[in-house]
N, C-alpha and C positions, 0 to 999 in steps of 0.2 A: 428237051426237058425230061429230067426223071418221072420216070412210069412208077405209079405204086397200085398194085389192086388192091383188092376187099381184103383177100388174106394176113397183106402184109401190114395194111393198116388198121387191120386188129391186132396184131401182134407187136408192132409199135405203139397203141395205144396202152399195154397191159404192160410194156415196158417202162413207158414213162409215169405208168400211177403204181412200179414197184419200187421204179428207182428213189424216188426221198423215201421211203420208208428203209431200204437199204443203206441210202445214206445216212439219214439218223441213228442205226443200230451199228453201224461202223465209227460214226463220229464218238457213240457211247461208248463203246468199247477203247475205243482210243484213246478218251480221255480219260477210263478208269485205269489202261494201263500207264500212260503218262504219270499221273499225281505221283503213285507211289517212289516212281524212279527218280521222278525231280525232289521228293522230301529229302533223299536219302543221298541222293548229292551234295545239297543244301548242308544236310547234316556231315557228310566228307569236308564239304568245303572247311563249315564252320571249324572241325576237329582239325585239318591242315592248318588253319592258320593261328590256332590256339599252340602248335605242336611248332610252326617255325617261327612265330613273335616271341615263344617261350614265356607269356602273359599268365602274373599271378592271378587265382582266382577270381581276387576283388575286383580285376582289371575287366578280366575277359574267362570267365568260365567254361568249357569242355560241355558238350551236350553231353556226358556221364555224368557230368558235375550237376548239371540242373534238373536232369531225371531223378536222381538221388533226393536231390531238394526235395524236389514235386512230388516225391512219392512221400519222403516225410511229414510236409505238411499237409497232404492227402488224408493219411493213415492216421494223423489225431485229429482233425478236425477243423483246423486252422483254415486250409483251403476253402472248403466247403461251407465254411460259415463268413468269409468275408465275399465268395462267390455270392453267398445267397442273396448280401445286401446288396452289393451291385447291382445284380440283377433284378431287384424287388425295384431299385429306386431308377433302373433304363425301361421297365416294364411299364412303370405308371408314368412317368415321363414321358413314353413315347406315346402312350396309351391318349394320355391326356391333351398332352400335346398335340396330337392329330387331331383330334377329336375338335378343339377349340378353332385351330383353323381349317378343319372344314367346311363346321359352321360361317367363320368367318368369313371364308372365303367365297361359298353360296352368295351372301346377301351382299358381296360387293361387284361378283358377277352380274348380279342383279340391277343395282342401281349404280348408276359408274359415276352420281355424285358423289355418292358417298364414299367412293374408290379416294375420287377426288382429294374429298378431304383427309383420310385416312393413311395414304400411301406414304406422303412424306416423313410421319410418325415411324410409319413400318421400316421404311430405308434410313430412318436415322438410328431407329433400336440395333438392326440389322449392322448396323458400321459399328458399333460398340462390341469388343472383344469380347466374348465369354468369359475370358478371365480375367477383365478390370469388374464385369458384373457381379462376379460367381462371392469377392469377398464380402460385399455389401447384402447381397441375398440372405450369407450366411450369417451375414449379425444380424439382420433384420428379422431371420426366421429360425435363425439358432442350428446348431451345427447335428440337425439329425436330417432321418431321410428326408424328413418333407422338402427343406431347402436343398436336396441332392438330385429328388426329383422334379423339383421346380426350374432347377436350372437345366436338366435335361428336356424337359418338357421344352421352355425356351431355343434352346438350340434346333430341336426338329420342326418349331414353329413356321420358321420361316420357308422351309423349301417345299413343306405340304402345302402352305397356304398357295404359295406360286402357282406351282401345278395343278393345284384345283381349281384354281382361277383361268388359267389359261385352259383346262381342259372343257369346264361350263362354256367359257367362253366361245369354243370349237365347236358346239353341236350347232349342226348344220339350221340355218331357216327355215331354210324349203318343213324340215318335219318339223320343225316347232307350230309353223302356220299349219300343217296337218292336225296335229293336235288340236287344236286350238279349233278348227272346224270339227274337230268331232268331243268338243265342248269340255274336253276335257279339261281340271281345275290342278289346281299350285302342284298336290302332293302327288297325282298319277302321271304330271308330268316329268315331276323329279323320278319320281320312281321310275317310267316306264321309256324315259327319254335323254331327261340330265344324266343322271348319274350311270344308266352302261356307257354312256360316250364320253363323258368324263375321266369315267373309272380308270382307261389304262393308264392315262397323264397322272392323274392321282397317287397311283400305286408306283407308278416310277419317283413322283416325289417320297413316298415312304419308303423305298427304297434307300435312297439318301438319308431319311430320318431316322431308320434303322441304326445307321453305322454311327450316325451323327448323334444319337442318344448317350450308346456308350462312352463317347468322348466329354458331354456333357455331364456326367455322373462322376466322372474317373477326376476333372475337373475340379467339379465339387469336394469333395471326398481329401483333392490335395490341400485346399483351404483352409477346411476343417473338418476333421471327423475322429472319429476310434474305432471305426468299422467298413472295411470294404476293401476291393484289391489298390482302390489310390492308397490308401492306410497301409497298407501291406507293400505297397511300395515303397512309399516313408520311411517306414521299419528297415526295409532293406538297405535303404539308399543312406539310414541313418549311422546301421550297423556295417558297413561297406561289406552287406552281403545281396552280391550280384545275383547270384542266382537263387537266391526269394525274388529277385525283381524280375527276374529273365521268366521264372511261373509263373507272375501276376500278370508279366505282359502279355506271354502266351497264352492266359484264362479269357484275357480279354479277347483275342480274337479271335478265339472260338465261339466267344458270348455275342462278338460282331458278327462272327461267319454267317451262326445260328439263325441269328435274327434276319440276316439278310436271306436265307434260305424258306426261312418263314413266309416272307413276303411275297417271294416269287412260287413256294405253295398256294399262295392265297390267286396270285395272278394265275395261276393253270388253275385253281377252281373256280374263281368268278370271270374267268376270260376266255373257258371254253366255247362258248359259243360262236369267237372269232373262227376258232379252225373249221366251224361245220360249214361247208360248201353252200349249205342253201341259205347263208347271208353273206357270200360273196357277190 
């Protein structure tokens, strides 16, 4: 059997609490240098097969073709003012949206009658397409943001609610009956108990909700509107100019990206506590 003394297994010890920190700052750097190299392929690709389909504009536009766009409707304003609705009506969407089922989702954690009765509503709303919903919404509430963010709100409804459900549902007994001997009542249990243990299941269903808002909005917007990048699409798609479409599309997922990078700020600021060792 291998001999190790004191020495050596101090010096393996300082190895192995160097090595993931090494690894982590390689994996970083590796992946800052990747991105840039895969963009810029993506964009070779794109330019190759624009240059041997020989595809007129309206077909299939040149990434110089739709820079050009983008900087156009950049530089007067046009960009920037249908970005803003977008974004105004995935923000309170999602805002809102979250907000309704987590509540909701709390109190069916709670009482699994009322799961009971409630569920089969949920999975029937749930099987209903966003876009047989989205035009009825919009006569119903008229073709501005409210109904653009009502149907985005709807769309991130359902997988926050999941998740929080299932995440309440996961905290352990054993500390609930702790609590519970040291008297503690409804609101320091949610605060001090439900919701960190909840929370990561949660934030992974808003994750989901994030990307899933702006599809809802974009959605909306193609129904009925005069303002936003689905509008902006329209125009494009009306005017068989591709590349207004090919900027609105890329606006969008930046606006996805964004949001979904948001989230995951949120989860490294309310989810540090998992990395510190002395609650493993």
């Amino acid at each position: 059997m291998l001999q190790i003394n004191s020495k050596q297994q101090k010096n393996l010890t300082i190895v192995k609490a160097a090595a993931p920190r090494t690894l982590g700052l390689s994996l970083g750097q590796l992946r800052g240098v990747i991105i840039l190299p895969s963009i810029l392929l993506a964009l070779a690709a794109w330019q190759t097969i624009v240059m041997l389909g020989d595809f007129p504009a309206f077909i299939l536009p040149g990434p110089a073709l739709v820079w050009k766009k983008g900087m156009e409707v950049f530089l007067n304003g046009t960009l920037l003012l249908h970005t803003s609705v977008t974004l105004l009506e995935v923000l309170s969407g999602l805002i809102g949206g979250s907000l309704l089922a987590t509540v909701l989702a709390y109190w069916l954690a709670k009482y699994p009658l009322l799961e009971e009765l409630v569920s089969p509503y949920l999975v029937a709303y749930q099987a209903i397409p966003i876009v047989a919903l989205a035009p009825l919404l919009v006569i119903w509430f008229g073709p501005g943001i409210f109904s653009k963010s009502l149907i985005s709100g709807l769309i991130v409804f359902f997988p926050v609610l999941i998740n929080t459900v299932v995440g309440l549902k996961a905290v352990p007994v054993n500390l609930r009956d702790l609590l519970k001997s040291m008297k503690a009542n409804r609101w320091q249990t949610l605060r001090y108990l439900e919701l960190p243990s909840a929370l990561p299941v949660m934030l992974g269903g808003l994750r989901i909700g994030a990307t899933l808002s702006v599809i809802g909005a974009v959605v909306g917007e193609f129904v009925g509107s005069n303002r936003g990048l689905g509008y902006l699409i329209n125009v494009g798609r009306g005017q068989y100019d591709t590349a207004l479409v090919f900027v609105a599309v890329f606006t969008l997922i930046v606006l996805a990206l964004c949001l979904y990078g948001f989230v995951i700020l949120l989860e490294h600021a309310f989810l540090s506590w998992r990395k510190n060792p002395h609650f493993d």
